[in-house]
N, C-alpha and C positions, 0 to 999 in steps of 0.2 A: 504494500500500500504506500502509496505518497505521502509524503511528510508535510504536513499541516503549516497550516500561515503561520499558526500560534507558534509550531516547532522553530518555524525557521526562523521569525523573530528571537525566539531566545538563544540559537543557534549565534545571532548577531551582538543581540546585548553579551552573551559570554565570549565575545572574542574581545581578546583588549588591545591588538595592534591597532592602531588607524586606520591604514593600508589595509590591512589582510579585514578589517571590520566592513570598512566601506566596499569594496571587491566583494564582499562576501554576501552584502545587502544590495549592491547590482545585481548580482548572479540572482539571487531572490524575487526578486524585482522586476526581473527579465522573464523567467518562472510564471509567475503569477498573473502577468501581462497577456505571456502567449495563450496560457490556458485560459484567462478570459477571450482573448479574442478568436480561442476557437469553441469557446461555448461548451467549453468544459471544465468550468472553475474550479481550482485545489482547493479541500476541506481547510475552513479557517479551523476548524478543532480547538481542541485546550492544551493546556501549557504552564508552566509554573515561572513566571520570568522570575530573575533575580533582585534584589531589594536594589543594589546597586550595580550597573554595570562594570563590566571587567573595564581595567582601566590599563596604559601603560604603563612601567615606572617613572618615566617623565612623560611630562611635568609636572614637577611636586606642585599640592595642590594646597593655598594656604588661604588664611578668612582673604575676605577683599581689601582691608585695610591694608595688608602685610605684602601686598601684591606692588614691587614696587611700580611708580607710576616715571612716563615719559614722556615728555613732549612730541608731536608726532612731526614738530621741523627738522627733527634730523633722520638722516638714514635708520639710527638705532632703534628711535620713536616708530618709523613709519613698520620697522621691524615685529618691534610690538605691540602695533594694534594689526596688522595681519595675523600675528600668534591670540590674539585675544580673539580673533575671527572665526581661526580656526579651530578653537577651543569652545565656542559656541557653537560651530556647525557638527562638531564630532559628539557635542551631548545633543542638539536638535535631531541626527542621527538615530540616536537608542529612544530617544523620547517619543519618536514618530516609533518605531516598532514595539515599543512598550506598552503604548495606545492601543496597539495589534491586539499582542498576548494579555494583557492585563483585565481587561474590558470583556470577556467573549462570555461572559455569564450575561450582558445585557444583549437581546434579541436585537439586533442591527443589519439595515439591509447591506447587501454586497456594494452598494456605491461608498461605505464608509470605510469598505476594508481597500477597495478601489485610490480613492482619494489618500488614505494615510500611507499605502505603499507607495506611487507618486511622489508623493512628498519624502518617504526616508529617503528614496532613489537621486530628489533633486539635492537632498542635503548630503547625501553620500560625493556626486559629484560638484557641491561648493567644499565640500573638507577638501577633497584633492584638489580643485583650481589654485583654494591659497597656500596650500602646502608645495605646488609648485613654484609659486609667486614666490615662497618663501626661501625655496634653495634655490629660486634665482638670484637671489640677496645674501647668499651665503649662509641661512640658516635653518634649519628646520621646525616642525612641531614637535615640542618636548627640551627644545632648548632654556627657555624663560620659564621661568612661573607662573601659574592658573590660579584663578580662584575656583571655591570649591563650593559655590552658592548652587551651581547653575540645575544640579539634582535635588535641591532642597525641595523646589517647586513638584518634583514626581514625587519625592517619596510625602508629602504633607496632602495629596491627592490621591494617594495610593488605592482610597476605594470609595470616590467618588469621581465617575467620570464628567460628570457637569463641571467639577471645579476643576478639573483639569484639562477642557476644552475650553471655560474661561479663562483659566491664568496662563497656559503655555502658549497656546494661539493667539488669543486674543487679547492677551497684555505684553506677555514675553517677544512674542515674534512679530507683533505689533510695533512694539518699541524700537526693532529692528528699523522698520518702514522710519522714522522719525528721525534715525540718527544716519542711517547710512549715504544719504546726499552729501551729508558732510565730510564723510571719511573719504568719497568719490573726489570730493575737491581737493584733498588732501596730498593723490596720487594726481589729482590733476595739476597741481602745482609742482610737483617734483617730476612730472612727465613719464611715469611710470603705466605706460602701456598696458601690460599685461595684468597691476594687480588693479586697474578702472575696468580692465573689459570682464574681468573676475565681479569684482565687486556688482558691475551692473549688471551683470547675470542673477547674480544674489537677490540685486534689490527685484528684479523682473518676478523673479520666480516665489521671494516670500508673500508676495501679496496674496497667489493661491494659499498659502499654507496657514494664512491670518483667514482668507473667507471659507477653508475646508473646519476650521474654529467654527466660525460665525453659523456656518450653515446646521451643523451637525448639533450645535447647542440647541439654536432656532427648531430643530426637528425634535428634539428632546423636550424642550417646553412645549411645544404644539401636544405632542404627546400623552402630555400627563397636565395639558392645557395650563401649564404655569404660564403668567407675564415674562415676559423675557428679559427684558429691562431692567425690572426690581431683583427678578433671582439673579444675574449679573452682578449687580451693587455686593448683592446679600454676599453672594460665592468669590469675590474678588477682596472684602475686604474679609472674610471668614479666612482665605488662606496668603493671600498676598500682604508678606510684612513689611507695608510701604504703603504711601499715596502715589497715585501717578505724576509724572512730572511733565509740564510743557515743558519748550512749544512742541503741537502734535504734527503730523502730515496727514492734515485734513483731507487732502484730495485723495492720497493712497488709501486711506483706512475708509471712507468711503466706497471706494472701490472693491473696498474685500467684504462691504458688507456690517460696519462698526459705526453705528451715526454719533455724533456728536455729544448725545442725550446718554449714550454709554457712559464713555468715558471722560466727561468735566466734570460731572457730581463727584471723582473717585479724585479729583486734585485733593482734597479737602477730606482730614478726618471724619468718620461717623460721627453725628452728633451724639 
């Protein structure tokens, strides 16, 4: 018998090279694709992921504070916000196939398992674009230091999937959409080719990964006929230990599907 979505996600989350993780959620990826498109979908099945993914030994992984910081006018700077890139897209990675295995006790149509494999496959190849960017520049991923927040948001959602299709999507990958013009300009001042056509690939591609969020919450409230709006507030400040921060990018998060009436109530403590 063939080996389950559920399996091969966790197949992914326990690998902990990069390379050999990403490769290995292509190959999956590729898998799951052809069998839909010839109308003989792989059993999603069940699975037991693991609490935390396998990880490399670098990059040592320390709170945010302790992560030293860089200006991003120098070579060294522009070094390490591509490591800090790539250290985002390699946990966006496990996070999209965690959603796979984690979740398969709630009854979901095949566009959700559709949509989340998509998205590991697009975050598998932004891990490699900037990991190339990066030994174009003479360094690699696992060189620098990581912060160690960016799993906090799976495991505090662990068993609820509403709060963890509002906070990874639709705050975390959101926030992406908000900041990434800027880091664009960043390579555009220093005339760095390869890591702006990287980069705009990134920003192209997370706007799906913010409205496959949007859409799949929206179906879950329709569902069980909750407001959408208010349980958003409720589940963003229940697990996300932060206010939001402007300024937003109104016009992208519109696009995925996030109006405005979201996320400005969340700048601002619960009363």
């Amino acid at each position: 018998m063939s080996q389950s979505l559920a399996e091969r996600a966790v197949e992914v989350l326990t690998t902990a090279d990069g390379r050999a993780k990403t490769a290995l959620s292509l190959r999956h990826v590729a898998d799951w694709t052809a069998a839909r498109a010839a109308g003989t979908p792989l059993p999603v099945g069940t699975a037991t992921p693991p609490q935390n993914p396998a990880r490399p030994a670098k990059p040592e992984l320390l709170s945010p504070r302790d992560v030293p910081r860089r200006g991003p006018g120098s070579p060294e700077g522009r070094v390490a916000l591509l490591h800090a890139v790539a250290h985002i897209e390699l946990n966006a990675v496990d996070l999209h196939w965690d959603i796979i295995a984690r979740f398969t006790d709630t009854p979901m149509p095949l566009g959700f398992y559709d949509d989340w494999v998509k998205a590991a496959g697009e975050e598998s190849k932004h891990f490699n674009l900037i990991c190339d960017c990066l030994e174009a520049m003479g360094s690699h991923y696992g060189a620098l230091a990581a912060h160690a927040l960016m799993w906090r948001a799976a495991e505090d959602t662990a068993t609820d999937l509403m709060g963890r299709l509002a906070v990874v999507p639709m705050v975390l990958e959101a926030r992406g959409l908000d900041v990434t013009p800027a880091m664009i300009e960043v390579f555009r001042k220093a005339g760095d080719q390869g890591a702006i056509a990287a980069l705009e690939t990134i920003y192209a591609e997370e706007v799906g990964h913010v409205a496959y969020g949007s859409k799949w919450f929206n179906f879950l409230c329709g569902r069980d006929n909750i407001d959408p709006k208010d349980e958003f507030h409720r589940l963003v400040r229940l697990y996300f230990h932060s206010t939001l921060k402007p300024p937003f990018n109104e016009e992208k998060r519109a696009e995925a599907g996030l109006p405005p009436d979201f996320y400005w109530p969340l700048t601002e403590s619960a009363p």
